[in-house]
N, C-alpha and C positions, 0 to 999 in steps of 0.2 A: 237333376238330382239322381243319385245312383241308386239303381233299382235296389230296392233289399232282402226281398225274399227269392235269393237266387238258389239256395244248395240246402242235400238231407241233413235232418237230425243224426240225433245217434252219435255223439263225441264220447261217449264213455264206452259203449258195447267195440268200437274199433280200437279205442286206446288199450282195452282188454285184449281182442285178437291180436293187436301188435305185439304186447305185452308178453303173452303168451306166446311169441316165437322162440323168446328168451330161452322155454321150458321146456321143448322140442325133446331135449335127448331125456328128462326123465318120464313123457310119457305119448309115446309113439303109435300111431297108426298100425291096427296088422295090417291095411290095404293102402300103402302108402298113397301107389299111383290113382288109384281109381279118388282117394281124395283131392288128391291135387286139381283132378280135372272136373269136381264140381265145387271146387272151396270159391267160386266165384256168388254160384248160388245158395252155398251154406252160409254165407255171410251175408247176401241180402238179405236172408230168413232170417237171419239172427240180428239184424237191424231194426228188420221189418216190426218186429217182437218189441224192442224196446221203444220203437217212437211211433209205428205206425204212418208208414211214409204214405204221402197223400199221391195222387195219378201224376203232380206235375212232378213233384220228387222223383219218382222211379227211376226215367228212364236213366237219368244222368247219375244215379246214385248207380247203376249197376255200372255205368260207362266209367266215373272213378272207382270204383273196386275193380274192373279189370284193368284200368292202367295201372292200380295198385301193383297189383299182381304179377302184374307182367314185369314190373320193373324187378319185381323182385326175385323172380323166377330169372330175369338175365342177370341180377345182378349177387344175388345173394347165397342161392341155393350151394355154388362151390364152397361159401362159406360153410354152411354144415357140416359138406362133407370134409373139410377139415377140422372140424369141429370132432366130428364122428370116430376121424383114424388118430387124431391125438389120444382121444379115449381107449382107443385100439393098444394104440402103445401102454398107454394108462395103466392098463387093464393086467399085460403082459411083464408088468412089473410090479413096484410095491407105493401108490401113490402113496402121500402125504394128506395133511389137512393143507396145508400150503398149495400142493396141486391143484386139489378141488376150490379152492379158494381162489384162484388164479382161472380156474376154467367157469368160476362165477361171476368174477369181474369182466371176461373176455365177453360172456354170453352177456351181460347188463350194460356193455359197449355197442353190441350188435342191437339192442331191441332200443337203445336211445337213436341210434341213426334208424329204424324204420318208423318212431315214433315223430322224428324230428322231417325227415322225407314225406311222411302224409301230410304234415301244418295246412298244408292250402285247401284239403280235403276236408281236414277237420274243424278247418274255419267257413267253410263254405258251411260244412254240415249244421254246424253250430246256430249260425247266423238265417237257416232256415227254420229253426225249431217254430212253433204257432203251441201259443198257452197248453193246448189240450195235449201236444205230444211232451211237453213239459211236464204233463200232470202223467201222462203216462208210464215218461221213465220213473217218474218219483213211487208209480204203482208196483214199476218192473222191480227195482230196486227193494222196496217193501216187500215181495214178495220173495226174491232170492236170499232176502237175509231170512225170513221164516223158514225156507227151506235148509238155511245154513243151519239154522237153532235146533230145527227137527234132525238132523243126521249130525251133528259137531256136538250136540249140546243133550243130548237124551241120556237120561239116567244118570246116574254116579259117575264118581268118577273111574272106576273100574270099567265101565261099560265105556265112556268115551275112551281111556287108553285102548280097548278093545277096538272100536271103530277105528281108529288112528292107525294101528298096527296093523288091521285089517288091507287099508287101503296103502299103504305102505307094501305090502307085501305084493297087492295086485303089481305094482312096479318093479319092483326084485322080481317077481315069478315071468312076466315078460320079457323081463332081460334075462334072465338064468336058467329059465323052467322051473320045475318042482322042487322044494327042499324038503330034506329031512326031517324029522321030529325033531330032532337036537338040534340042527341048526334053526328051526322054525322060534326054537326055547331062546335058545342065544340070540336071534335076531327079536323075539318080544322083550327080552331085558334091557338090551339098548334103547329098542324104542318107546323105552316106558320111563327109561332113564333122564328123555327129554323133559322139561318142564309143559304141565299144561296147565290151559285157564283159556279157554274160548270165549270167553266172555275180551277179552283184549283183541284177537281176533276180530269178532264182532266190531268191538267200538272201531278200528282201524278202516274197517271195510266202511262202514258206516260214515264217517267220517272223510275221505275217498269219496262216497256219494253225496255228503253234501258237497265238496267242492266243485265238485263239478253240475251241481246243479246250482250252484251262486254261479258260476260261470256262464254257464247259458244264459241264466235269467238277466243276470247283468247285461249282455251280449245284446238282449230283446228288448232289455230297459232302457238303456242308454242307444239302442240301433247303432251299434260298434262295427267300425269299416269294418274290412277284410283283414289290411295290415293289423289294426286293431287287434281285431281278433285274435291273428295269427299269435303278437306277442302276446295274450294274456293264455294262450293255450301253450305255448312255447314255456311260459314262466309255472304256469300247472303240471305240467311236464316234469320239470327241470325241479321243481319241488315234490313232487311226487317221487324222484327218486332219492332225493336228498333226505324223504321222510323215512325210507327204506331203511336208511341210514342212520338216522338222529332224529327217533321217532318218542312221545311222550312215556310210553315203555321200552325205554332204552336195555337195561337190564334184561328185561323178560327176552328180547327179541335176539339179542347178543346168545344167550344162555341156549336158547330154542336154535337157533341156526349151531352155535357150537356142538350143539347134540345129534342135531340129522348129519354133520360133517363126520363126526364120533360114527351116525348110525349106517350111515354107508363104508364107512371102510371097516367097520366090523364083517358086512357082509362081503364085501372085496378080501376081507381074510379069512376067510372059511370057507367059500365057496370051491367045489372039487376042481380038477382039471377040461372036468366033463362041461362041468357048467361054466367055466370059463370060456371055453371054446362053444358052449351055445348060444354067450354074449355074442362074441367074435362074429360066427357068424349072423348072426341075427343085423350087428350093427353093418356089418357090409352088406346084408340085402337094401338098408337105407343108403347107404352110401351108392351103392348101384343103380338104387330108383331116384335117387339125386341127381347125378350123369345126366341117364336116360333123359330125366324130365326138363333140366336145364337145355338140354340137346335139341330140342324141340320144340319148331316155333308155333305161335299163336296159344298155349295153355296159360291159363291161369294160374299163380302163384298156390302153393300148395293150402288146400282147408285146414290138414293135421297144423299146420304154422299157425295160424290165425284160429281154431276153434278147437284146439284140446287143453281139458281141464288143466290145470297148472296150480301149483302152490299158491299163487298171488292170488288166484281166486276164490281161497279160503281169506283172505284179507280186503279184497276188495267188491 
């Protein structure tokens, strides 16, 4: 009989890192390189976190996170940086909503092949969970959503547009520097222009985590081969982004995305010559520590890819 407690927990905390590469250019590293070369141990810790891997887990869970990595450091990172100097050009002219829309679909083409590349990992992972690290991500999970209510959901709703525009801005100011009072006015009008209701947010995330916790438990319940596995994480996947898509608030999500498209190229049209050229450069020091780091054997696939905030993690 084949053994069955072979590989880590942790199927939700990676399909997030993956996820999150997707979201690279809205929110970037100041210290690219020095990420890259511990993103190997900032995602044990951040596994570690959700399931609490046991002594016989570890070692092989660090050995796939850096084949992870590695693959994706030789295979991926040029992507980026054409990613990067498309925006460059982007930037040097007068995008569209159709642009950015286009540079969204490119990016949700890239994060289904590193989600679709890890399957074996994530079925091993899966297929090792034990009751207790079940109960723990279900702990993690409770806990990240109080933490979502406490900062997404505090006060009126003047106060949450406030927050929103807030952390909005942290992004424009990284990419442009400093803006002016005026434009500061002009870019809270747009971003207030969006539709809010965090409460939808919520349920989305929420809902996210139950699937994938039916999916574990199922996994444990039924002791599901590997191929098994692989297809019911393959088909979680594959709906997961189809829910992106044709989700139960269709409307709201339609409206919400059509207004951050509106809230970015407001600030692509106001922003001075100065701060365009602070883009500019800014985005070619990524593009440079991209090269470099591709150039270079034996590192780990970059942390910023796999462990910075991102949009989808107000949803999931």
């Amino acid at each position: 009989m084949e053994k069955f407690n072979m590989r880590p927990a942790g199927f939700r905390p990676l399909y997030r890192y993956l996820l999150i590469a997707a979201m690279l250019l809205l929110s970037a590293c100041s210290s690219l390189r020095l990420a890259y070369n511990h993103g190997d141990t900032l995602l044990y810790w951040w596994l570690d976190a959700y399931v609490d891997l046991d002594s016989d887990q570890k070692s092989w869970v660090k050995s796939d996170i850096d084949n992870l990595f590695n693959w994706h450091r030789k295979t991926q990172l040029h992507d980026y940086v054409q990613i990067l100097q498309n925006a460059q050009r982007q930037l040097q002219g007068n995008p569209t909503q159709a642009d950015l829309q286009a540079d969204l679909n490119d990016i949700k083409s890239r994060t289904e092949l590193l989600l679709f590349k890890a399957l074996p990992e994530l079925a091993d992972l899966a297929r090792s969970l034990k009751p207790e690290q079940i109960e723990q991500m279900q702990k993690k999970f409770a806990s990240n959503n109080d933490e979502f209510r406490k900062k997404n959901m505090k006060g009126d709703r003047d106060q949450q547009q406030q927050y929103r525009y807030k952390k909005s801005m942290e992004q424009f100011e990284l990419w442009f520097g400093s803006f002016s009072s005026e434009q500061e006015a002009t870019i809270r009008k747009a971003s207030d222009a969006r539709p809010l209701d965090n409460s939808i947010w919520l349920a989305e995330r929420q809902q996210r985590q139950k699937d994938v916790l039916d999916l574990v438990q199922k996994v444990q319940r039924e002791k599901l081969s590997k191929d098994a596995t692989m297809t019911q994480i393959h088909t979680l996947i594959r709906d997961g982004f189809e829910r992106m898509d044709h989700s139960d608030h269709q409307a709201f999500t339609d409206a919400y995305n059509d207004g951050t498209m509106q809230l970015i190229l407001t600030v692509i049209k106001i922003v001075t010559p100065e701060q365009k050229a602070h883009a500019q450069k800014r985005m070619q020091g990524w593009i440079d520590d991209f090269n470099s780091l591709a150039a270079q054997p034996g590192l780990p696939a970059p942390a910023s890819v796999y462990g910075i905030v991102a949009p989808v993690e107000s949803m999931t």
